[in-house]
C-alpha positions in Angstrom: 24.9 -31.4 -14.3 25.1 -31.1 -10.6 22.3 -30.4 -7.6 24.0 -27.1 -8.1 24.3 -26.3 -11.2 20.6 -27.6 -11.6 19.5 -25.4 -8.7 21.7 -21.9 -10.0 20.3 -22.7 -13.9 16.7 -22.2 -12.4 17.5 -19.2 -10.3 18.9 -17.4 -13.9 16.1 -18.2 -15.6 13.5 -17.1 -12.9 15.2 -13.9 -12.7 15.0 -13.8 -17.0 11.3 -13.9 -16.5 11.1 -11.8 -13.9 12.9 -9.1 -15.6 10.9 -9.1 -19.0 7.8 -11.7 -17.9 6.3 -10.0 -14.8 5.0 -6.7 -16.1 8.0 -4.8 -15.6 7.1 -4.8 -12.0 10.8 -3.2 -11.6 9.9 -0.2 -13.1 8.7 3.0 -11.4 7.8 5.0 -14.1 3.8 4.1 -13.5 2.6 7.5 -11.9 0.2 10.2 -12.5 1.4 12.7 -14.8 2.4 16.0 -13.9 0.4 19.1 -14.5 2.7 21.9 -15.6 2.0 25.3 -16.5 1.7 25.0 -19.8 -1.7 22.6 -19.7 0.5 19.3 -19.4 -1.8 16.3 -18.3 -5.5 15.9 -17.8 -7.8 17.9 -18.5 -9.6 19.9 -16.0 -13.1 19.0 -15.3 -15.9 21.5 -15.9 -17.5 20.9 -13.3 -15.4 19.9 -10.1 -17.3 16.9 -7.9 -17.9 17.1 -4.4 -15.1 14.7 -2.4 -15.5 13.6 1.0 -11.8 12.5 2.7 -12.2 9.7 5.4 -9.2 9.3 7.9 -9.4 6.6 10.3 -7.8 7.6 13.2 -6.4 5.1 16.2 -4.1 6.7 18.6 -2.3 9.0 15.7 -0.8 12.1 18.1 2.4 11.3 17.2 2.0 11.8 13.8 -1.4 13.9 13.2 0.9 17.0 13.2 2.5 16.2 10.0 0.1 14.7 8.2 -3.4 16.6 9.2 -2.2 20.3 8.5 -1.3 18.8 4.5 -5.2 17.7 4.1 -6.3 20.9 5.7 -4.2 22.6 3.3 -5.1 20.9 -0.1 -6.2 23.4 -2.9 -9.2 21.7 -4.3 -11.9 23.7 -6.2 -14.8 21.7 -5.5 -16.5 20.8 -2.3 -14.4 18.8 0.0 -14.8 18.5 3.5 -12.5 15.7 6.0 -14.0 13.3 8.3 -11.7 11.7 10.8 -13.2 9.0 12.5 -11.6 8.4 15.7 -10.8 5.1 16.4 -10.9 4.5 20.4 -7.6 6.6 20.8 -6.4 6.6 24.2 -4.1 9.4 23.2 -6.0 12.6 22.4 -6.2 12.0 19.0 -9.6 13.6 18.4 -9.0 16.1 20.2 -5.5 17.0 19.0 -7.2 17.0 15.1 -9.9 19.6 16.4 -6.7 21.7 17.8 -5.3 21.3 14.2 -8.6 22.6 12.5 -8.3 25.3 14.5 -4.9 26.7 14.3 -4.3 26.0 10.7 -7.9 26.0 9.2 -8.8 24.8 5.4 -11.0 22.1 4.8 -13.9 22.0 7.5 -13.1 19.1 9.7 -15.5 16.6 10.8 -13.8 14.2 14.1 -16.3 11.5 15.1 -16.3 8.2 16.5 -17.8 4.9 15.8 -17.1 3.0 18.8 -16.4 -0.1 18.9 -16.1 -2.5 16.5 -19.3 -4.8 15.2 -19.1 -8.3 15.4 -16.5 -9.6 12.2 -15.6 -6.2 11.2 -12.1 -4.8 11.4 -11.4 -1.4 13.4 -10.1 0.4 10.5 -12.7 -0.6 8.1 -15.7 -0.1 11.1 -13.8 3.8 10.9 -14.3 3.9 7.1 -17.8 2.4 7.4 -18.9 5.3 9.9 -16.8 8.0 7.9 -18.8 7.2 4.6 -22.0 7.3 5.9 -21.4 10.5 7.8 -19.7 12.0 4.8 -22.6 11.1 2.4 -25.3 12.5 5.0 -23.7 15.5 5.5 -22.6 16.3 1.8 -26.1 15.3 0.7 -27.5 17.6 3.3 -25.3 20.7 2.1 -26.4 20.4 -1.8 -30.1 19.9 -0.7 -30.3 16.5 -2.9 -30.2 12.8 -2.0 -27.0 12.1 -4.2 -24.4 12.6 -1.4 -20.7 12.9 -2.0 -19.2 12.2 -5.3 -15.6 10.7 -4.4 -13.8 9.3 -1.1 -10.5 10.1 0.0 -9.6 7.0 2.2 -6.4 8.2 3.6 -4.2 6.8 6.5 -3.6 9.7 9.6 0.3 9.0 8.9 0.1 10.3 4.9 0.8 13.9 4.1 -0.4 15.5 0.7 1.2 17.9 -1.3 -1.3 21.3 -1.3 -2.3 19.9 -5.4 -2.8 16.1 -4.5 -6.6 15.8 -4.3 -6.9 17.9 -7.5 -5.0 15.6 -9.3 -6.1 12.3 -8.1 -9.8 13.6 -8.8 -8.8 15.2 -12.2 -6.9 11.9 -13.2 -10.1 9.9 -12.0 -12.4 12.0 -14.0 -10.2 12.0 -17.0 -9.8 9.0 -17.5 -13.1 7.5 -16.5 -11.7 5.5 -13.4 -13.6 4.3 -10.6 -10.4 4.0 -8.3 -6.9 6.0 -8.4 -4.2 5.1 -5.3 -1.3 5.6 -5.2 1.8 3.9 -3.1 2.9 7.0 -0.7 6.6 7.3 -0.8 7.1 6.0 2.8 9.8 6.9 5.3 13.4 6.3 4.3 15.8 8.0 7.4 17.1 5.1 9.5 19.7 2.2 8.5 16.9 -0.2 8.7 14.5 1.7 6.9 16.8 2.0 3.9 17.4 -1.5 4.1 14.0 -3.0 4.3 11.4 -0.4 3.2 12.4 0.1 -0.5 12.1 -3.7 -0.5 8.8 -3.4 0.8 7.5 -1.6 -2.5 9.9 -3.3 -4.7 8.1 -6.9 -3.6 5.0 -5.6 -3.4 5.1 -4.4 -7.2 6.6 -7.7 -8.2 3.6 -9.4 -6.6 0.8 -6.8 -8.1 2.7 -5.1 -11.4 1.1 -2.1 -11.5 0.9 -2.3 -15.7 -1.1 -5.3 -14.9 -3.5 -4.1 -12.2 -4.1 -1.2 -14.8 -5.2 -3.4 -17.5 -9.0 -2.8 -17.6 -9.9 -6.5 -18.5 -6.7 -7.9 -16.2 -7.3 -10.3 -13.4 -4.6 -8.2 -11.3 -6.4 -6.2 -8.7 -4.8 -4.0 -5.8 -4.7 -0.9 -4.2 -2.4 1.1 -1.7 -4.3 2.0 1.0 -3.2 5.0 2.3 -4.3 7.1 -0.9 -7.2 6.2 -2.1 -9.9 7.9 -4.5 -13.2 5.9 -4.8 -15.7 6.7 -6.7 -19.1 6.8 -4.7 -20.9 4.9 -7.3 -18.4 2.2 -7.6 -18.6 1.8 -3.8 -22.1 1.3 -3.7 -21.7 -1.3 -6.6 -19.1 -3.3 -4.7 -20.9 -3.4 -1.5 -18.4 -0.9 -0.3 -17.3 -1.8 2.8 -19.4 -4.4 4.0 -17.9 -6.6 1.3 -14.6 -6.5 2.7 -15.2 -5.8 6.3 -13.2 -9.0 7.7 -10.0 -8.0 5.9 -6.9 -7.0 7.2 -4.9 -6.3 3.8 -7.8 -4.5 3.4 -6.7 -2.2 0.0 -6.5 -5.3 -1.9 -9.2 -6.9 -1.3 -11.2 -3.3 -1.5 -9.4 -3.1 -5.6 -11.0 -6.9 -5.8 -14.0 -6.7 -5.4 -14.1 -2.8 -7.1 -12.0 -4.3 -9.9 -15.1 -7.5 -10.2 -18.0 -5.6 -10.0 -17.3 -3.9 -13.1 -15.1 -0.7 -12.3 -11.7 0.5 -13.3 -8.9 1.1 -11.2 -5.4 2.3 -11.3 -2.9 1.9 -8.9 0.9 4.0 -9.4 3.9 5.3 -7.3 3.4 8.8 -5.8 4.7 12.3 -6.0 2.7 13.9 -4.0 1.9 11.5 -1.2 4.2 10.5 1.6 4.0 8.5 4.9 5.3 10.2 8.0 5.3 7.5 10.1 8.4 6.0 11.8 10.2 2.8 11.6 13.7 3.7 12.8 14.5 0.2 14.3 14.2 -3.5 13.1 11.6 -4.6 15.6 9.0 -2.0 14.4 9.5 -3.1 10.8 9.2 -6.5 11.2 6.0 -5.9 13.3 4.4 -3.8 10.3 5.5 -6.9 7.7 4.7 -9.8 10.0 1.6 -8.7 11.0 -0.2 -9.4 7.7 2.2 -12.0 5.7 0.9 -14.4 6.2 -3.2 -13.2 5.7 -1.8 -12.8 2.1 -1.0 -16.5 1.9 -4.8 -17.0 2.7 -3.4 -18.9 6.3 -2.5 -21.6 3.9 1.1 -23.9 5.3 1.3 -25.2 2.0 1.2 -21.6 0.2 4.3 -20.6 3.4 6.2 -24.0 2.1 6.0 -22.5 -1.4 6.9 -18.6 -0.5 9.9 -20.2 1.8 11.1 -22.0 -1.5 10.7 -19.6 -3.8 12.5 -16.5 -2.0 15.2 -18.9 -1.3 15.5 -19.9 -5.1 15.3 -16.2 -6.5 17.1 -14.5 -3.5 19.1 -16.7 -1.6 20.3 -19.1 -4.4 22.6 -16.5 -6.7 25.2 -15.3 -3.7 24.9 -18.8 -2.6 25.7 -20.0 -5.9 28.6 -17.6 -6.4 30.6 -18.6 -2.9 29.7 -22.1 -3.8 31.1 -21.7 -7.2 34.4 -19.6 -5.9 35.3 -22.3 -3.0 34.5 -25.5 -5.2 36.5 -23.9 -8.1 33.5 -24.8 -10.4 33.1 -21.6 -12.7 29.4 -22.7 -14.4 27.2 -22.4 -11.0 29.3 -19.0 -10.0 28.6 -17.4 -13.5 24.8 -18.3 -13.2 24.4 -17.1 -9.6 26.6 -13.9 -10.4 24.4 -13.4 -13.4 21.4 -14.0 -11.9 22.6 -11.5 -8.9 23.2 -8.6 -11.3 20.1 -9.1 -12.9 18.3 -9.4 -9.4 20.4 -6.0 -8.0 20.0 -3.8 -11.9 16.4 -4.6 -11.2 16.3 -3.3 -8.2 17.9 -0.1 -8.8 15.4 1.7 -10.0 13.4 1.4 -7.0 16.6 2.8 -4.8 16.8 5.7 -7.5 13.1 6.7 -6.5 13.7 6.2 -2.9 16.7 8.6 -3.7 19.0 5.5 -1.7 22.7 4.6 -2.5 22.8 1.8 -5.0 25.4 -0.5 -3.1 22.2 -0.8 -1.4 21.3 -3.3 -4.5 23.6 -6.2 -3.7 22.0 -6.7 -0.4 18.6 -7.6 -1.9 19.5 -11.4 -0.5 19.8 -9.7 2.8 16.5 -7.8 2.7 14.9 -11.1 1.4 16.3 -13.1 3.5 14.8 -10.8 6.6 11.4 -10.9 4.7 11.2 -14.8 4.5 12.3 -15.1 8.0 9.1 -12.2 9.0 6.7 -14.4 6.7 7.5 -17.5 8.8 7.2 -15.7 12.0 3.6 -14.5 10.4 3.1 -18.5 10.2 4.6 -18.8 13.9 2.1 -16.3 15.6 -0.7 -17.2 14.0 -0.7 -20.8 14.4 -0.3 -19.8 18.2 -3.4 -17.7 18.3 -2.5 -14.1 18.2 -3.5 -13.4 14.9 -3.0 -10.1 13.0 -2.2 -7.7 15.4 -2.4 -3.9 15.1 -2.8 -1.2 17.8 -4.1 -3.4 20.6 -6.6 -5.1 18.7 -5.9 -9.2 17.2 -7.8 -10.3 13.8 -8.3 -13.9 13.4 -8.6 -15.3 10.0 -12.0 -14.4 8.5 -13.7 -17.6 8.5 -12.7 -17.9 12.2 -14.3 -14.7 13.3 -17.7 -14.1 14.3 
């Protein structure tokens, strides 16, 4: 057999284990079920817990009007009250939410601000520090008892909720005994690029964390997504919740981690009721939001990039090359195994398009996406071995042990 043929034979059989040995990470049938009028779903609690709903907030006017009114909104029996912590906006944020509060009312808002950052903590994670201590102070304070808030709602400024979303998240929680529930926000699909690249985005990010497998009470598999996420007070406090994680920038993972070790179940699913309202209408903004953190998930490791590189270019890049190879050459063997292993990579895709209500002749592009991804993981690799870091809104992360 030939360099080729060798090369096309492992790309098939990757995509064989990919499609029945990786936890059916292709699948998007992993979400919270649907309450319908008949009493479909979880039951309803009989007492409903107190929640507290933390926003971080750093300059967000572009977007607080989409999202905010949708939290103000949410039909929750219990008590629930929002904190949004204000991140050192230059852009009125703060005082655009109060405006909000105002003209739709709801939920009583709470805007605040930390200022800045301590020593080795990130700016989000200082925000969700300060929002959890001021949500169990004041929460404690209005049921006259030291036990504070019940839940968190850490949600991004840029998600909007459907008027039922906190009563299901809490009613799945306290259903089903879980200590964490997020959910993966269906995020913005409007632009060319965005229908290229961000369907991908979820797509990759289930292959690397199956959902069936972060689900798995005893599983190793831990992650969250960020923008929707119920946490139990309890389990917070038993994780060290967030000084434990205060250095990191994929900071949803690491928060499931160490949730996920210390003894607490979690559950992680694709949204109905969540969605991010936040732009990405051109290439450049994308890649920023991707690049930013690739490589922090490869631990800043150049032998961890070399093995990424390989690998997308074996499962992606290999079956289209395989099939031009095969057609010029006249060889049929390595153009059957790349075309096979191309259908399989573009029928597992599809599912994703479906929920992302895309074409499917987006599907044979999935080299193309890939290809864009492994080029924005070595530019990840690029920027940080030239010292800018993570970068986010004005502020640079260095890697964790480099920090103070």
């Amino acid at each position: 057999m030939s360099a080729l043929m060798w090369i096309a034979a492992g790309s098939l059989a990757a995509w064989l284990w990919l499609l029945l040995g990786q936890g059916f990470f292709w699948r998007t049938d992993v979400r919270l079920p649907r309450t319908g009028p008949g009493g479909s779903g979880p039951p309803e609690p009989a007492a409903w817990p107190s929640v507290a709903v933390v926003v971080p907030a750093r300059d967000e006017s572009a977007v607080l009007p989409a999202s905010l009114p949708s939290l103000l909104a949410q039909d929750y029996p219990g008590p629930a009250e929002i904190f949004l912590i204000d991140d050192g906006s230059s852009d009125g944020t703060g005082k655009l939410a109060r405006q909000l509060a105002d003209e739709y009312g709801g939920l009583p808002l709470t805007v605040d601000s930390p200022g800045e950052p301590g020593p080795g903590w990130t700016g989000k994670l200082w925000a969700v520090r300060h929002g959890m201590a001021l949500a169990t102070t004041r929460l404690a304070a209005d049921r006259k008892d030291d036990g504070g808030v019940d839940y968190l709602l850490l949600t991004d400024a840029d998600i909007a909720h459907e008027p039922d979303s906190l009563r299901e998240l809490v009613r799945a929680a306290e259903a089903n005994g879980l200590d964490l529930v997020s959910q993966m926000a269906r995020l913005r699909v409007a632009t060319y690029w965005e229908r290229l690249i961000v369907p991908a985005f979820v797509y990759f990010f289930a292959q690397l964390y199956p959902f069936r497998w972060v689900n798995r009470p005893r599983g190793r598999t831990a992650a969250a997504a960020g923008g929707c996420v119920l946490l139990r007070r309890e389990a917070a406090e038993r994780a060290g919740v967030p000084e434990a994680i205060r250095q990191s920038v994929i900071d949803d993972v690491a928060l499931a981690r160490v949730v996920k070790r210390s003894g607490g179940r979690i559950w992680l699913g694709l949204a109905d009721r969540v969605d991010s309202v936040r732009p990405y209408p051109r290439l450049g903004e994308l890649w920023r939001m991707v690049s930013r953190s690739a490589y922090t998930q490869l631990r800043h490791n150049p032998l961890l990039l070399l093995v990424t590189v390989a690998g997308l270019a074996v499962v992606y890049l290999v079956p289209p090359a395989a099939v031009a190879a095969g057609a010029l050459t006249g060889r049929p063997a390595p153009l059957a195994m790349g075309a096979a292993a191309w259908a399989l990579m573009a029928g597992t895709y599809i599912p994703m398009l479906r929920y992302y209500r895309q074409t499917l002749w987006l599907a044979p592009l999935l080299p193309l996406t890939a290809l864009l991804y492994l080029l924005m993981t070595v530019d990840s690799a690029v920027r940080h071995h030239l010292g800018q870091g993570a970068a986010w809104k004005g502020r640079s992360y260095a890697r964790p042990s480099a920090a103070p």
